[in-house]
Structures are given as structure tokens and as C-alpha cells.
C-alpha positions in Angstrom: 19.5 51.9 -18.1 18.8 54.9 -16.1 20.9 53.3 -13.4 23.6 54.1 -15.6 23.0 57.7 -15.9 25.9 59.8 -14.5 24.9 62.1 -12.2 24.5 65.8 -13.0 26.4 66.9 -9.7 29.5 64.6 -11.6 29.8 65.9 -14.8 33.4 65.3 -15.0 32.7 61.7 -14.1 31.2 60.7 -17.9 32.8 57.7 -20.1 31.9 57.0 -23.5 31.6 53.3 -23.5 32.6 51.3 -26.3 31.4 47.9 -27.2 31.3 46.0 -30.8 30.0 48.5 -32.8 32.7 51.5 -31.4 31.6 54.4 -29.5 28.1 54.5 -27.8 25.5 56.0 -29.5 25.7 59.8 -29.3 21.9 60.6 -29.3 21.6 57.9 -26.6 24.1 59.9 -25.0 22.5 63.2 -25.5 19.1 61.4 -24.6 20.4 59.3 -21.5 17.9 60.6 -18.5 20.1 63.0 -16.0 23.5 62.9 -17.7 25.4 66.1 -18.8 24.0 65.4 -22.4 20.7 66.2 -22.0 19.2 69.3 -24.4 22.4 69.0 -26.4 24.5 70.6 -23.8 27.7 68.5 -24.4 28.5 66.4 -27.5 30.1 63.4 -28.1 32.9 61.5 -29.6 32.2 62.1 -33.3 35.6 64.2 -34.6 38.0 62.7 -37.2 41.2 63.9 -38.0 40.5 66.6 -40.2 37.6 67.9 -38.0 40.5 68.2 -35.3 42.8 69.9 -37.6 40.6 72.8 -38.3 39.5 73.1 -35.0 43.0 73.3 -33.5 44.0 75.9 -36.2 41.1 78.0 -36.3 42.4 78.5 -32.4 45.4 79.2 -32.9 44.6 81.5 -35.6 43.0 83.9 -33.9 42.2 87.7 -33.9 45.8 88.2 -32.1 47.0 88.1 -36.3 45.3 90.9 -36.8 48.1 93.3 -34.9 51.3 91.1 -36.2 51.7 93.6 -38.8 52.0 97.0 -36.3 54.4 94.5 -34.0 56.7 93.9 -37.1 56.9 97.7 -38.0 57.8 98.3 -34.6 60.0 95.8 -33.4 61.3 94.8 -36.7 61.4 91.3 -38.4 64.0 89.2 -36.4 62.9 89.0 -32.8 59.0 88.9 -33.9 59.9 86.0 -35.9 62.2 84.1 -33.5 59.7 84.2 -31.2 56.6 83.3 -33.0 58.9 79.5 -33.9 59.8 79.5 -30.5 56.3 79.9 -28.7 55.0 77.2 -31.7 57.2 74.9 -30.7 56.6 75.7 -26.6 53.5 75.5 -27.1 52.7 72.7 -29.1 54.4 70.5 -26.5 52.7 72.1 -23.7 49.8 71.1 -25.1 51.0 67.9 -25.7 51.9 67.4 -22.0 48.7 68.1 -21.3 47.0 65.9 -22.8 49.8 63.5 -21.4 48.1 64.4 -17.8 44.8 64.0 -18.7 46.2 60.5 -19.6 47.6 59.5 -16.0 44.4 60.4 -14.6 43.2 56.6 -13.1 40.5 55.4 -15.8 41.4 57.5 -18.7 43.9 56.3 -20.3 41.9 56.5 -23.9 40.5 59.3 -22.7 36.8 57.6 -21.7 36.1 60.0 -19.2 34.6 63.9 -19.6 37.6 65.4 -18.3 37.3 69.5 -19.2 40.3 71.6 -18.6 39.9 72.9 -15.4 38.9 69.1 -14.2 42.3 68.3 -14.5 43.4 70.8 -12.2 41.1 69.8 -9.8 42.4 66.1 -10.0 46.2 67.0 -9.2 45.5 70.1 -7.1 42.2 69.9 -5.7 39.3 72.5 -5.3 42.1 75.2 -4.4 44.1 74.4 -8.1 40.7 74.0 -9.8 39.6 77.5 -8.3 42.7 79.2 -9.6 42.6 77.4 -13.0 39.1 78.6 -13.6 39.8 81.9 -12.9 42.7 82.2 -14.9 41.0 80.2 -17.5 37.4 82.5 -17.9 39.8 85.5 -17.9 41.5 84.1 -20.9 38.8 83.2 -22.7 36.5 86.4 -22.4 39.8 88.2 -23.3 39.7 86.2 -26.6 36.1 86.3 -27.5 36.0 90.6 -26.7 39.0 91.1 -29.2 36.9 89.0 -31.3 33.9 90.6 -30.6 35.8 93.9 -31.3 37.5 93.5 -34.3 34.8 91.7 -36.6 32.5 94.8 -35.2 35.1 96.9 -36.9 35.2 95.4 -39.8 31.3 94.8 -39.7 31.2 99.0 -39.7 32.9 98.7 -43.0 30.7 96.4 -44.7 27.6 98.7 -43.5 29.7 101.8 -45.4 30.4 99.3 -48.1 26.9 97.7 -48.5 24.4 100.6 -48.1 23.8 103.2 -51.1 24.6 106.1 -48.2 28.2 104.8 -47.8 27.0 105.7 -43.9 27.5 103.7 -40.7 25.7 104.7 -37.0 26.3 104.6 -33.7 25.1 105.4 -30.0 27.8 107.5 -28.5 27.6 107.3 -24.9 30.7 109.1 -23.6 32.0 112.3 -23.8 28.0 112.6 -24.6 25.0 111.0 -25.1 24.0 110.9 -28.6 23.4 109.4 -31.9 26.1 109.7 -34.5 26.8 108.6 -38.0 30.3 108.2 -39.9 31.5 107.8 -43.7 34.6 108.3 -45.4 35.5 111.8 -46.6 33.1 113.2 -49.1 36.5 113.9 -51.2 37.5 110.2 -51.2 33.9 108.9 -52.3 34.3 111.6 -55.8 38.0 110.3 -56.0 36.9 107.0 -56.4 34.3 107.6 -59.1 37.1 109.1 -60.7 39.4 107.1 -60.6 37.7 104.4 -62.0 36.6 106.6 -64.9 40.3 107.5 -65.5 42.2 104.7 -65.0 41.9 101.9 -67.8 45.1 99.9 -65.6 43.1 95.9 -65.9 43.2 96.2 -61.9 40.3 98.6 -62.1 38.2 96.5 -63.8 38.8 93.4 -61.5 35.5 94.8 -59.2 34.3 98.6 -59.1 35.8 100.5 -56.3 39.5 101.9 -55.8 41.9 100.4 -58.1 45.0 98.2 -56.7 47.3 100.8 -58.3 45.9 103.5 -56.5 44.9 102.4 -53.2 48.5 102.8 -52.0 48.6 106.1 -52.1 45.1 106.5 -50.8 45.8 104.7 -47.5 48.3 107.4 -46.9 46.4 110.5 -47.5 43.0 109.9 -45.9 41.3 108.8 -42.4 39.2 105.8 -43.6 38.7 103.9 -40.3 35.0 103.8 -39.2 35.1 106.3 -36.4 38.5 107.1 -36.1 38.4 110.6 -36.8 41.8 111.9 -35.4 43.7 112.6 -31.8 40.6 111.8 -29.5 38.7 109.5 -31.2 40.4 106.6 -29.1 38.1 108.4 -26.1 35.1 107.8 -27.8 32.7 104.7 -26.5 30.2 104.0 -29.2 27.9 100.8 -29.6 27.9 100.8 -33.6 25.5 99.2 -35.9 28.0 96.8 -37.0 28.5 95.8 -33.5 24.7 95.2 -32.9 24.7 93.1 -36.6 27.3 90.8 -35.0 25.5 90.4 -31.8 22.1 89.3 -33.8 24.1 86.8 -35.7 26.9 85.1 -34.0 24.8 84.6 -30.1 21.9 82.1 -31.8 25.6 80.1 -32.8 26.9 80.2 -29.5 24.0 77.8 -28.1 25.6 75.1 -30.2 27.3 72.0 -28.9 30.8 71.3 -30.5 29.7 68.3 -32.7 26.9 70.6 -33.9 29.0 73.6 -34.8 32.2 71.5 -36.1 30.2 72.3 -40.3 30.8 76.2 -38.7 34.2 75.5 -38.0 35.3 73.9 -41.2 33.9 77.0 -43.7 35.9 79.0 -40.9 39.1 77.1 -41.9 38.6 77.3 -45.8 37.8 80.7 -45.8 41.0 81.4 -43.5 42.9 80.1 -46.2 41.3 81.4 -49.2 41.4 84.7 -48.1 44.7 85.0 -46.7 45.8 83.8 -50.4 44.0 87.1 -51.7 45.4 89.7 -48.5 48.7 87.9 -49.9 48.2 89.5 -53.2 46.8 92.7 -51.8 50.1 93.2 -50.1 52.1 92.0 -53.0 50.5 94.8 -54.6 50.7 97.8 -52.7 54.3 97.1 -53.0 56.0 95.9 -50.1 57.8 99.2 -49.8 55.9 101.7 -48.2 57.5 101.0 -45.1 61.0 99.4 -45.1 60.9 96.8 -42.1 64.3 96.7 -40.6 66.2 93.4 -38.7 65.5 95.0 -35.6 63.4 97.9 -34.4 62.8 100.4 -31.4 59.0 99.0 -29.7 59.7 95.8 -28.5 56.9 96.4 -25.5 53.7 94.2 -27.8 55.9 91.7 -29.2 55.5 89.1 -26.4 52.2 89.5 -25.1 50.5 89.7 -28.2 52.7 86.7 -29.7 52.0 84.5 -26.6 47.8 86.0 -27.0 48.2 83.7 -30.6 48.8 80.7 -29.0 46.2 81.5 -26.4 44.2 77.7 -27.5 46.1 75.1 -25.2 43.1 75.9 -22.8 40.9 74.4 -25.3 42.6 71.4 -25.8 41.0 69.7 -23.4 37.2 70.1 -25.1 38.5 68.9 -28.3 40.0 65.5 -26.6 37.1 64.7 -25.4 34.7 64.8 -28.3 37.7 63.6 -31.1 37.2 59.9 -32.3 39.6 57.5 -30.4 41.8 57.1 -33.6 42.5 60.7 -34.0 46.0 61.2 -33.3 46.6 64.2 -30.9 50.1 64.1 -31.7 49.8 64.8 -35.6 46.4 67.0 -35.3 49.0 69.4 -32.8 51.9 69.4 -34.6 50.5 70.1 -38.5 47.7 72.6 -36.8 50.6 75.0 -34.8 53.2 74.7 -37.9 50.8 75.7 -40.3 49.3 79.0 -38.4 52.7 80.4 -37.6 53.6 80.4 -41.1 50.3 82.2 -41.8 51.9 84.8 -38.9 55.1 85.3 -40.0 53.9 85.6 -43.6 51.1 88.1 -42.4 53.4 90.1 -39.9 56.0 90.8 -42.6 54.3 91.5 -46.0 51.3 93.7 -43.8 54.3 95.3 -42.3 55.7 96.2 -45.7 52.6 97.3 -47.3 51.2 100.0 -45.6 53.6 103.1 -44.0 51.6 102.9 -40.8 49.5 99.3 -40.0 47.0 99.7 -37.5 46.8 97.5 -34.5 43.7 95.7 -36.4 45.0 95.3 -40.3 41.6 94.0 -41.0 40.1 97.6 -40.9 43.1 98.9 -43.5 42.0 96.1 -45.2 38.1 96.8 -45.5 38.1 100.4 -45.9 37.3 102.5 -48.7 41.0 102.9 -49.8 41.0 99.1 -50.9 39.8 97.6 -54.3 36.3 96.1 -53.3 37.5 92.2 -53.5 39.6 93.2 -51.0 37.3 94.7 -49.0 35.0 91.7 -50.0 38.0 89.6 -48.3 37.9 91.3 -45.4 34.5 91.4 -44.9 34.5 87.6 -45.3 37.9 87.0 -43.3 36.7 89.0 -40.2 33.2 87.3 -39.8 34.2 83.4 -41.6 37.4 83.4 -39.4 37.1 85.9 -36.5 33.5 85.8 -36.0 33.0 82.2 -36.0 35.4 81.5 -33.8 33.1 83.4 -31.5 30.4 80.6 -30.9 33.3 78.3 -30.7 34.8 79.8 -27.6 31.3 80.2 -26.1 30.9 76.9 -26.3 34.3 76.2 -24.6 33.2 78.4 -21.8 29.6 77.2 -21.0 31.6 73.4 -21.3 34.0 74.6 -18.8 31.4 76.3 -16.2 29.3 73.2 -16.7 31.5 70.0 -15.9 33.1 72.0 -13.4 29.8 72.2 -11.5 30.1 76.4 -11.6 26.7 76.9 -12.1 23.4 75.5 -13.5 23.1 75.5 -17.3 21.3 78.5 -17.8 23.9 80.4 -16.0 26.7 79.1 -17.7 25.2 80.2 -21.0 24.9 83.8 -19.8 28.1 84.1 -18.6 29.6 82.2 -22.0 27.3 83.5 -24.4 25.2 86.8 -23.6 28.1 88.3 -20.6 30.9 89.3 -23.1 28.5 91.0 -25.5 27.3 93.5 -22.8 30.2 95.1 -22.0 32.8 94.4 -25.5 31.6 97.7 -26.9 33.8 99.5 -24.2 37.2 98.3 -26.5 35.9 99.1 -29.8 37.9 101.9 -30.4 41.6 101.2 -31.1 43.7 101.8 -27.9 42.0 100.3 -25.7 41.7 97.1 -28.2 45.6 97.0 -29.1 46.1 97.3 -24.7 43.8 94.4 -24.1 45.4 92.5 -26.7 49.4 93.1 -25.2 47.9 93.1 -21.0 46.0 90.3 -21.0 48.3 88.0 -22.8 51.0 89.1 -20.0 48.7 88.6 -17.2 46.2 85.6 -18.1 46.6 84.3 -20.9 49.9 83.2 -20.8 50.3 81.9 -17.2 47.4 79.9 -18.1 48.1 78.6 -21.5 52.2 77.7 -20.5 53.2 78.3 -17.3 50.4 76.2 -15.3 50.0 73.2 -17.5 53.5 73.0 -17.3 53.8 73.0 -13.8 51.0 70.6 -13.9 52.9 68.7 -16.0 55.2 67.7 -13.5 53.0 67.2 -10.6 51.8 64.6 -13.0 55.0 63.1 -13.5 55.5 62.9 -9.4 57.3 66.6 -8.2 56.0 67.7 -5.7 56.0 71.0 -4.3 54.1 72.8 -7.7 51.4 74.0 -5.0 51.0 73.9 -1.4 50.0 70.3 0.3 47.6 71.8 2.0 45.4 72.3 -1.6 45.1 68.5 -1.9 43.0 65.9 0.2 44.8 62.9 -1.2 47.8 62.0 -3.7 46.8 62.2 -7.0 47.3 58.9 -8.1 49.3 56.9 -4.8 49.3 53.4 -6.3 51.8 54.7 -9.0 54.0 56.7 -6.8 54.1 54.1 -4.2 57.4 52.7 -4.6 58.7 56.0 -6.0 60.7 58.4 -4.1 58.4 61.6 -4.7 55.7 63.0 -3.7 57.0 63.0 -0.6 54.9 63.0 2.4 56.0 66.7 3.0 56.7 70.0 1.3 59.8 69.6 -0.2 62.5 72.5 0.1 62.9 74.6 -3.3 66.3 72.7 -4.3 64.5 69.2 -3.7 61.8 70.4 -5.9 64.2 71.7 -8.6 66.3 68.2 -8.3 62.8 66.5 -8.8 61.9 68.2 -11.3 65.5 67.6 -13.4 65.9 64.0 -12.6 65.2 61.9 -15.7 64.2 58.6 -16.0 66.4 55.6 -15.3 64.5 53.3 -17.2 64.6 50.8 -14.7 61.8 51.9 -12.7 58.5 50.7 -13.7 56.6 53.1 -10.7 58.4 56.1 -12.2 55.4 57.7 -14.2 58.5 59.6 -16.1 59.5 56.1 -17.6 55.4 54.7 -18.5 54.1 56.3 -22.5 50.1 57.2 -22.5 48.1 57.9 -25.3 49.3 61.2 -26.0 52.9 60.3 -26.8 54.3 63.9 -26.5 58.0 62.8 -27.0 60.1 60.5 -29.3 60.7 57.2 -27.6 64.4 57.8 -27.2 63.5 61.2 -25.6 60.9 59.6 -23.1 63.2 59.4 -19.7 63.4 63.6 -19.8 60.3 64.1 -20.1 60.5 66.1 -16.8 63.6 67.8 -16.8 62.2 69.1 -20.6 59.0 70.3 -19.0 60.9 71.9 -16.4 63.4 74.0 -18.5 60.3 74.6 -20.7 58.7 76.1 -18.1 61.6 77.9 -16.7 61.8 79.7 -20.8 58.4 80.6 -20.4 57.7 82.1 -17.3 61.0 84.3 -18.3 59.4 85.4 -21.2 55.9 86.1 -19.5 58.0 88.3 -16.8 60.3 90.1 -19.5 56.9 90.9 -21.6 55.2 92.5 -18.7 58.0 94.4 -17.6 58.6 96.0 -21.2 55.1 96.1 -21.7 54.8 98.5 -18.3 58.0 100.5 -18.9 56.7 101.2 -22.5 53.1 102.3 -20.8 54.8 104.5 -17.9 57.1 106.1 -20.3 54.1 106.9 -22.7 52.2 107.9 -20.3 55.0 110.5 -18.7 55.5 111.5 -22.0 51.4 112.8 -22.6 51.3 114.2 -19.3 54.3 116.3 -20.0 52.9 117.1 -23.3 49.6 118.1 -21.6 51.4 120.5 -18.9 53.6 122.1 -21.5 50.3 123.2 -23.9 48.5 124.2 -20.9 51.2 126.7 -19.4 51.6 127.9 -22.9 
């Protein structure tokens, strides 16, 4: 009945209603006169468990991979590695805990209710937390889709060289000057290659034309075959590209998608993710896994945070996924086998791209898909960049415009220009490597991982009664009073900083039914036994974290000063001489 109808100013508000044949129909839903489904701009309840499994990893294996190999050869393979199990595990039960508070809000306890991520903000810490939350949380995402943007535009240069008969890609130059400028790889390496495979009768050169496996090593050390990257200076360059332009004609008709729509998208994403990591395996196999030796520990420590935590930047789309996942779908298991099976993909990635090549660049997908690789390499990577990178674009769109929709931002139309058509008008400005490998390491100090760990954690225990995780003054009303009522926290004032930490240690007794600590949900983010320190567990979790975030932006910035210094001095020395 249109009675029924939520209203459009209440988003948020929506329940999928079950009767005897499961959940309500989702064209009904979509058809339902005023509700948030109308013209297909939410979906509904329709993901199984495998669905949720690819979705969760194609998130978490994101472009951040691509520079795992350059933070290896700097930082060596031990504190990379330690780090990568550590934020999988952190953040596979942050975003467990999560879900756990989407739980405890009143009337969703099977998650009935169209609760996006910032909505739960809002209910434990009002319009004030909800304004922060969002702010952190568009940051976030638009950092994610330009590195994606970015790096499959990279790659998408490559397949132009490798595609056309001219072995020729073009751009717009628009700084140090306005003009229109073309690339290829060295004239010397195109008549190399026709030689090569005249000459060598190895069975690797007869796998696909193009440089032979045996050779390719030595080919990636002697030549410049990055699209663009011509040298000292090139990094200065801004350049909107052809491939760039490709990707923009392509990937934004994707982006107007719903999730259930583009879950077929997401799936050849995840199969092509594997298959072609399988081959990149091989590749690195091959070059020899001793052109650079990767030592235990190494001297550049300032990316391997930030661009670690960037990898697990997808508890922020949790939220999205919860709500449109069939009610039998466990969260638990979809979390757990998703997280575990992408950092192995890292680690593996980081440590045999790290041996391969003497120098990885900060996107291995261009070393990859250059002229110095056999062409089902370059095929691979071609493949990889748009099938995983690329189509993870619409998918964080979509996120976005979900996001700026229930939370009653804006009106449709201006949520799909800020999700879809915004971050293609200005991505072009990082498409040359430096400023790509600094908006990787800065943004996952300052945004994406206060967002992805730190606040849901401290959410988490708000939640689970502390109070004191934000000012008093940023909520009208408890968040849930009937179950705190006979509990000793929140209390009706701002607590002091050693009542909050006590609150936020105490576990459990067990005995008290009004003690949210002691009461399981839906989401089950702990073992049984382990139930009753549920807070103190979110609390030194959070404590780990937020150390971490701090330590990564204060190596990330002495690294940057000292660099800088360093070019300066450089600069002043060559100009007196």
C-alpha cells in the first residue's frame, strides 16, 4: 500500500519485510511509490554467500597491492609482513564489531532496516558524529576510486601501445605547457624485440609473440618503458592520456548501477583476480626472484603503514553489503575467509614482485604491462588492471551515491555527480607516479585509517555503553536508554578520562542481563567463551591502532621533510655551481 511507502526524507528508516514466502519482493521494492528504491537507486536483499565473498575480497583487494612490491624492497620482508597479519586480523574484527553495532540499533536486530554506514554514526552520536563520519568517510572513498582511477589509466596507456600498429599512446599536456603529446617505447627496444624473437628458439618465445620470458629481465633493467615516464621531471608532468579518457567512457555508464545489478560485474572481477595473479606468480617465478635480494629488514619504513592500512581501507563498505546480503549469509564466515585470503595474495605479491625486478615501481602493474614483458603478461595485466582495478570503480561509486543518499546529503542526481562523474574530473592530476605513490601512503595516514579502525572502534564501545567516546553535547537522547537503564554507564554526565578508560576495560560479569557487553546479536564477532571482553578487546584494539596510525604519519612526514631538505640542498648546490 502506498501508505506503507517510507518516506524519501527517511531513507535510513527502510525494512525489508518478510512473510511466508522470505524476503519481499525486490521489484516491489524498487517499484513501491516514494521509497528509496524507486529508478533502481538502492537494491535489495538478494546476496548469497558466495556473492558476499567476492564482494568483500574484491575490497580488500584493492589498487593499494599494486605498491606492496616497492614497500617490500624498501622496508624489507619482516615488518611488511607482520603487519599486513596484524591489520587482517584488526581489521576483520573491526568490521565485525561493526556489524555488532548495527545490530544493537532498536529494530534491527536481523538487520531489517536500511542502515548505511554513516547512519550508524548518526544513531550513537547524532548529526555532529554523522557529520564527521561522512566526511571522513567521502575522503576515503574518493581516495580509493582516484588511485583506481589512476592506476588502471596507466595501465590502459599500455594496452593503447600494445594494441595499435603505431605502438603510440597520446596525451593533452597541460602543465609545464599546453600541448598535445604522444609517447612509445624506445625505437631501439621495438627492433630488439623483432629480434629477439627471430633469435631466440628458447619454447618461452613461442608461448605469444612479443619479448621472451628469458629476456625480459634484462630488458626491465636497461630501458624506460613506463608510458610517460621519461626520466627526472616527468613526475611534474600533468597529462589527461588517452587511456585515461578510454576508462572514463567505459567504467562511468557502470557506475549508475545498483549493487544487486552490478554483483555479475563483481564476480568476473574476483575470477579474474585469481586467474591472473596465478600467471604474475609465474612471471615473477621467472624473472628469477634474484634481481633484487629482499633483506629481513630494510632502511624506508615511512609507506609501510599507510599503504598497508590503504588495503584494508573496505570496513567502510561493510555496511552496504549487510544490508542487501540474504538473511542466511553469515557475516562472520563471509569476513573471515574474504580478509585471510587477500593477505595471502599481499604477502605473496609483496615478496616475489619485490624479488623480481631490481627496482618495482610504486604501481607493479605498469612493469607488468610494458613492452619489456612477454605479451601474456602484458595481456595479464591489461586484464588484471581493468577486471580487478577497474571494476571495482563502479562498485565504490555505488557505495558513495548509497552513502550521500540514505544520509539525506543531497537529492539523487547530486549524489551521482559527486559519486560518479566528481572523481573523474580532477584524477588526472595523480597520474604521474609521485604524486600517485603520496596519495596512496597520506591518505591512508589521515583518512582512511581513522575511519576504517579507529572510529568504528570507538563506536564500538559507545555501543556497548562507554560513554565519553564524543562530547554529550553531540547527542539529543541515549542511544538506546531501555537497555542501559539498569546499567551503570552512560552516565548522565561526561565522564573523566580514567572513568572512561575503566568503562571501557570492564568485562562482563555475566550476571547482568542490562549489560549490552553480556547480550550476542547477529553478527557474533567473538567465540562464546570470549563474549564478556568484548569491550576491554575493542578497547586495546583500538588503543594498537590509533598507535599505529600516529607512528605511520610521523615516519611518513619525517621521511617527506628529510626528502625534501635533501632536494632543496641538492638544488642550491647545482645552482651556486
Amino acid at each position: 500500500a502506498a501508505g506503507d511507502a517510507p518516506r524519501r526524507s527517511d531513507y535510513h528508516s527502510i525494512e525489508t519485510e518478510e512473510g511466508a514466502g522470505g524476503e519481499r519482493d525486490a521489484a516491489a521494492q524498487r517499484d513501491a511509490p516514494g521509497d528509496a528504491f524507486a529508478g533502481g537507486q538502492l537494491g535489495a536483499k538478494t546476496l548469497g554467500l558466495w556473492s558476499s565473498i567476492v564482494i568483500v575480497t574484491n575490497n580488500v583487494a584493492g589498487p593499494g597491492m599494486l605498491v606492496l612490491p616497492r614497500v617490500f624492497q624498501e622496508a624489507g620482508w619482516v615488518v611488511p609482513t607482520l603487519v599486513l597479519i596484524f591489520i587482517c586480523i584488526g581489521s576483520s574484527l573491526v568490521t565485525l564489531f561493526l556489524i555488532d553495532a548495527m545490530a544493537r540499533i532498536p529494530g534491527n536486530s536481523e538487520f531489517q532496516k536500511r542502515i548505511e554506514f554513516v547512519n550508524v554514526f548518526e544513531h550513537y552520536w547524532g548529526k555532529k558524529g554523522m557529520a564527521l563520519a561522512q566526511t571522513l568517510f567521502l575522503v576515503n572513498m574518493l581516495a580509493q576510486i582516484v588511485s583506481s582511477i589512476v592506476s588502471n589509466a596507466q595501465v590502459m596507456d599500455g594496452f593503447i601501445i600494445f594494441a595499435n600498429p603505431w605502438h603510440t599512446t597520446y596525451a593533452l599536456q597541460l602543465y609545464p605547457d599546453v600541448s598535445f603529446v604522444s609517447w612509445a617505447p624506445p625505437t631501439n627496444l621495438l627492433a630488439g624485440m623483432q629480434k629477439l624473437n627471430q633469435t631466440d628458439d628458447s619454447v618461452e618465445a613461442g608461448w605469444m609473440s612479443g619479448m621472451s620470458l628469458s629476456s625480459a629481465a634484462v630488458c626491465h633493467l636497461n630501458n624506460k618503458v613506463t608510458p610517460f615516464d621519461d626520466g627526472p621531471g616527468s613526475d611534474a608532468k600533468v597529462l589527461i592520456t588517452a587511456g585515461y579518457l578510454s576508462l572514463a567512457v567505459i567504467l562511468i555508464p557502470m557506475s549508475l548501477m545498483n549493487l544487486e545489478e552490478n554483483i555479475t560485474i563483481q564476480k568476473v572481477s574476483f575470477y579474474m583476480l585469481v586467474l591472473f595473479s596465478l600467471e604474475f606468480f609465474a612471471q615473477f617465478w621467472v624473472e628469477g626472484l634474484s634481481a633484487h635480494t629482499v633483506p629481513a629488514f630494510g632502511e624506508n619504513y615511512s609507506h609501510v603503514l599507510g599503504s598497508i592500512i590503504f588495503n584494508y581501507a573496505f570496513v567502510v563498505i561493510i555496511p552496504s553489503w549487510v544490508n542487501e546480503k540474504r538473511p542466511e549469509v553469515s557475516v562472520h564466515k563471509t569476513v573471515w575467509i574474504s580478509t585471510i585470503f587477500a593477505t595471502t595474495l599481499y604477502i605473496v605479491t609483496g615478496w616475489m614482485g619485490a624479488m623480481a625486478y631490481a627496482s618495482a615501481t610504486g604501481n607493479i602493474l605498469t612493469t607488468l604491462s610494458n613492452a619489456c614483458s612477454p605479451n601474456v603478461t602484458r595481456v595479464s595485466a591489461f586484464l588484471f588492471a581493468f577486471g580487478m582495478i577497474g571494476l571495482g570503480i563502479p562498485f565504490m561509486s555505488i557505495v558513495v551515491r548509497y552513502s550521500l543518499l540514505v544520509g539525506r546529503v543531497c537529492t539523487p542526481q547530486w549524489s551521482q555527480f559527486w559519486a560518479v562523474f566528481f572523481p573523474w574530473m580532477g584524477s588526472w592530476l595523480f597520474y604521474q607516479g609521485g604524486l600517485f605513490n603520496e596519495l596512496i601512503a597520506w591518505s591512508g595516514d589521515l583518512a582512511i585509517g581513522p575511519v576504517n579502525f579507529v572510529l568504528p572502534l570507538m563506536l564500538t564501545l559507545t555501543a556497548l555503553g562507554v560513554s565519553g567516546m564524543v562530547p554529550r553535547s553531540w547527542t539529543s537522547r541515549a542511544a538506546d536508554p531501555e537497555t542501559h537503564k539498569d546499567f551503570s554507564f552512560p552516565r548522565d554526565r561526561n565522564p573523566s578520562c580514567s572513568e572512561m578508560v575503566g568503562d571501557a576495560f570492564q568485562a562482563g560479569d555475566g550476571s547482568s542481563f542490562s549489560d549490552p557487553a553480556n547480550t550476542r546479536t547477529a553478527a557474533e564477532p567473538l567465540p562464546q567463551e570470549l563474549q564478556r571482553y568484548h569491550r576491554p578487546i575493542a578497547a586495546v584494539l583500538c588503543i594498537l591502532l590509533l598507535l599505529i596510525i600516529i607512528t605511520s604519519i610521523a615516519t611518513h612526514t619525517h621521511h617527506y621533510v628529510t626528502a625534501r631538505s635533501l632536494s632543496h640542498a641538492i638544488n642550491y648546490f647545482e645552482t651556486a655551481r
